[in-house]
C-alpha positions as a printed Julia matrix, in Angstrom:
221×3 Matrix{Float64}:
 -195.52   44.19  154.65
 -193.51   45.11  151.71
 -190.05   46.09  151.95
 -189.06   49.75  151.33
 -187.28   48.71  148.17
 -190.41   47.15  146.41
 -192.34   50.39  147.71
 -189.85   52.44  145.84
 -190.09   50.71  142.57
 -193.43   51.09  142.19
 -193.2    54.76  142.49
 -190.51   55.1   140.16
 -192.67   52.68  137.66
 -195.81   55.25  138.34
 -193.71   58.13  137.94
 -192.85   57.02  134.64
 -196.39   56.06  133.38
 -197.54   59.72  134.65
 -194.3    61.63  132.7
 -195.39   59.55  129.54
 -198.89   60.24  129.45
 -198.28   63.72  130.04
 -196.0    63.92  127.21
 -198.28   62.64  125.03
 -201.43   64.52  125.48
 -198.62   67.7   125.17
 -198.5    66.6   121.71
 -201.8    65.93  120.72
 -202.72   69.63  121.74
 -202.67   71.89  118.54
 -200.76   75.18  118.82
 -202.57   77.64  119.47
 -200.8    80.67  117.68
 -200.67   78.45  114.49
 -204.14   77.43  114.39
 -205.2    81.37  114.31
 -203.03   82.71  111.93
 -204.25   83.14  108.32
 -202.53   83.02  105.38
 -201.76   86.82  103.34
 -203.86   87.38  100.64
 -202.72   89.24   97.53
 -205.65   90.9    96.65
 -204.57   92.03   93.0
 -201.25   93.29   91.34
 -201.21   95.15   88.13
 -199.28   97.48   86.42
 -198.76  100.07   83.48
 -195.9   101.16   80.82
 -194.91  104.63   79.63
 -192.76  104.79   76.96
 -189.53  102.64   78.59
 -190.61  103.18   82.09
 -192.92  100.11   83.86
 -195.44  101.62   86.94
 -196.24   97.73   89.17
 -198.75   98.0    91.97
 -199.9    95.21   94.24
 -202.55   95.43   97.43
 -202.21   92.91  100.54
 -204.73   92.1   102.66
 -203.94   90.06  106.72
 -200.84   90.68  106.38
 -198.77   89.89  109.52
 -195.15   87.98  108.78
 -194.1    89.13  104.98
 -190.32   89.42  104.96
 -190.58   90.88  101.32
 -191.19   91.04   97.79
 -189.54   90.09   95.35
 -190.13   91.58   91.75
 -189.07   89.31   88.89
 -188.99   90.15   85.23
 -188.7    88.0    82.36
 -188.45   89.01   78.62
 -188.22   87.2    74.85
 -185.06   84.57   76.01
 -187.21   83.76   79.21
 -186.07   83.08   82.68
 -186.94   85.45   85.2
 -184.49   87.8    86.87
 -184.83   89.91   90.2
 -185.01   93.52   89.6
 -186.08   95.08   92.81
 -186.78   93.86   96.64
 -189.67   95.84   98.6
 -189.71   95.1   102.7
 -192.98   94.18  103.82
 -194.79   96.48  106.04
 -197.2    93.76  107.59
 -200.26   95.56  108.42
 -203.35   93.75  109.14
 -205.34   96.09  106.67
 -205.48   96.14  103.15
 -202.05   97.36  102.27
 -200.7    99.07   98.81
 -197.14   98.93   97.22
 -195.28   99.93   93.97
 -192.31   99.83   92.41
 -190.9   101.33   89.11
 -188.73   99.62   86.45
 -187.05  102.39   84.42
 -185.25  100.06   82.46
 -187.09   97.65   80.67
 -186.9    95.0    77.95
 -187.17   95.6    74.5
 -190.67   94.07   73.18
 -192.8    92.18   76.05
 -191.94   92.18   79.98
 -193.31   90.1    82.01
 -193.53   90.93   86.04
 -194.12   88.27   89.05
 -193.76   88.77   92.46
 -191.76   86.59   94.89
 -193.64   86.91   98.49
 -190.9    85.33  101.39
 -192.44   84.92  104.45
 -190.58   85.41  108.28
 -190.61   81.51  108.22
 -189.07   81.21  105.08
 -192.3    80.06  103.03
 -192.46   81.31   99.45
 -195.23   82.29   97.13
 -195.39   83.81   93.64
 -198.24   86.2    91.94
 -199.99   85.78   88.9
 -197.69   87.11   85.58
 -198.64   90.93   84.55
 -197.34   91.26   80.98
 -196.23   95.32   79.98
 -195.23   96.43   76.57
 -191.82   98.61   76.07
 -192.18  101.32   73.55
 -189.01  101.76   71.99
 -188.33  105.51   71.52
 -186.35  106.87   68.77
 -183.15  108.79   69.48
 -183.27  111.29   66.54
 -185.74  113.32   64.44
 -185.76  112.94   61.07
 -187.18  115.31   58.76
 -189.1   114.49   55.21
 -189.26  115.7    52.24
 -186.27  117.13   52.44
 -186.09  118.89   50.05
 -189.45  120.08   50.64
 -192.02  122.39   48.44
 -195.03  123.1    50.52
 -194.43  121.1    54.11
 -191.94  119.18   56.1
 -193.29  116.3    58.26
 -190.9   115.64   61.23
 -190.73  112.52   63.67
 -189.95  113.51   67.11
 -189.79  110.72   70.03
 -191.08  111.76   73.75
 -190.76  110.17   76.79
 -194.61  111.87   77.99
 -197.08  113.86   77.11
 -195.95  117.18   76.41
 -196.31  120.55   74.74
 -193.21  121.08   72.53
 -192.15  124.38   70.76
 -191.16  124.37   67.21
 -188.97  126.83   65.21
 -187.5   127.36   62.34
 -184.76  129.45   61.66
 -182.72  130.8    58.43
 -178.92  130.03   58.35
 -178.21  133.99   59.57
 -179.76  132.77   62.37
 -183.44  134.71   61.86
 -186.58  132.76   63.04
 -188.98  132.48   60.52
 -191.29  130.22   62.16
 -192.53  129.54   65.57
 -195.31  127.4    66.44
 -196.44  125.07   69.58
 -197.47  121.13   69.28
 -198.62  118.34   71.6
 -196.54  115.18   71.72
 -197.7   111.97   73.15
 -195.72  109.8    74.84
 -193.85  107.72   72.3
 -192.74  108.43   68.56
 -194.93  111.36   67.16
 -194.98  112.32   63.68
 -196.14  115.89   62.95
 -195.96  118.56   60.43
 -195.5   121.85   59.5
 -196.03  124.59   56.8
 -193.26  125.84   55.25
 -194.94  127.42   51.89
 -194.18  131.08   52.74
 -190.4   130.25   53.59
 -188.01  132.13   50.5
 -185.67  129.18   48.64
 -182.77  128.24   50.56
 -181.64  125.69   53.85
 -182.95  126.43   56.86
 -183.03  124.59   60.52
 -185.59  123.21   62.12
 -185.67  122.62   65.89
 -188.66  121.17   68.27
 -187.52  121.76   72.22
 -189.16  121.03   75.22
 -191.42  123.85   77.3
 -188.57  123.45   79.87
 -185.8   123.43   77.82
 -184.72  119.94   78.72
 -184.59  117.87   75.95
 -184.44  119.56   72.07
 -184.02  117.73   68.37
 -182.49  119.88   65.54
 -182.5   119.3    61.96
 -181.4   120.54   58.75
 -183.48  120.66   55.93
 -183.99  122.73   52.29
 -186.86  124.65   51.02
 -186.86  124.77   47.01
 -190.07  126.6    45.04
């Protein structure tokens, strides 16, 4: 018969062998939760410019653990800076953001977005490239003097319908006419045949009265 201390070392050696095999086949089990989940997908990202102002869009698709975005622009030096962070709203759906850059870079933009995940995990976009139209701070008014008609180059930040006047230096109008602008430098002109010799002032104002340009010029015969 064996003794009661060889009895208990063999159970402590089969204990062992059981707690090791046990923590083994643990391991070799995949996770569950990580073997269903599926990557975002970014299912386009685009954007439009408007004078100085930059319009970026960008649909998600399985969307579950997004932390945020990151938007990145980069101009002529290169090197991309962060301009703007937009939370993720982690929808399983297809999902639609923007943002708006009302500043940007002289000359050629380009936009990227920085995608951090819950887990830390990083991914970038694809490069959108926008175009800033420089606008013009002035109008300027030519030829000046001028026989027949003045042409007059007047920036705007949209598409607009912009009144024009002239008046007399008593103060008179003389003229009064309406134009459409497009967004960006415009370049338009106006009779000024029937006006008497003399200097006169020209001004083009918004519909709303928020933004106007004023100019002198002189009419000879």
């Amino acid at each position: 018969m064996k003794s009661n201390a060889t009895l208990l070392t063999l159970a402590l050696i089969a204990a062992f062998l059981v707690a090791n095999i046990t923590k083994v086949s643990a391991q070799d089990v995949p996770d569950a939760t990580a073997a269903s989940s599926t990557p975002m997908l970014l299912l386009s990202f685009n954007g439009a410019s408007q004078g100085t102002v930059a319009n970026l869009q960008w649909a998600t698709e399985n969307e579950t653990s997004s932390k945020w975005f990151v938007i990145e622009r980069s101009g002529a030096t290169g090197g991309y800076d962060s301009i703007g962070v937009v939370l993720g709203i982690n929808n399983d759906n297809e999902t639609n953001y923007s943002f708006t850059d009302d500043y940007m870079l002289s000359g050629n933009n380009y936009y990227r977005l920085r995608e951090v995940d819950m887990n830390g995990v990083v991914r970038y976009s694809t490069v959108v490239t926008l175009s800033s139209m420089q606008i013009s701070t002035k109008m300027e008014v030519y030829p000046n003097p001028a026989v027949a008609s003045i042409s007059f180059s007047v920036p705007s930040a949209v598409p607009q319908s912009v009144i024009v006047q002239v008046y007399n230096m008593t103060g008179v109008m003389v003229i009064a006419s309406q134009q459409q602008l497009v967004a960006g430098n415009n370049l338009e002109t106006l009779t000024v045949a029937n006006l008497k010799a003399g200097n006169y002032i020209l001004k083009v104002a918004s519909q709303d009265g928020s933004s106007q340009f004023v100019q002198s010029f002189v009419k000879i015969n």
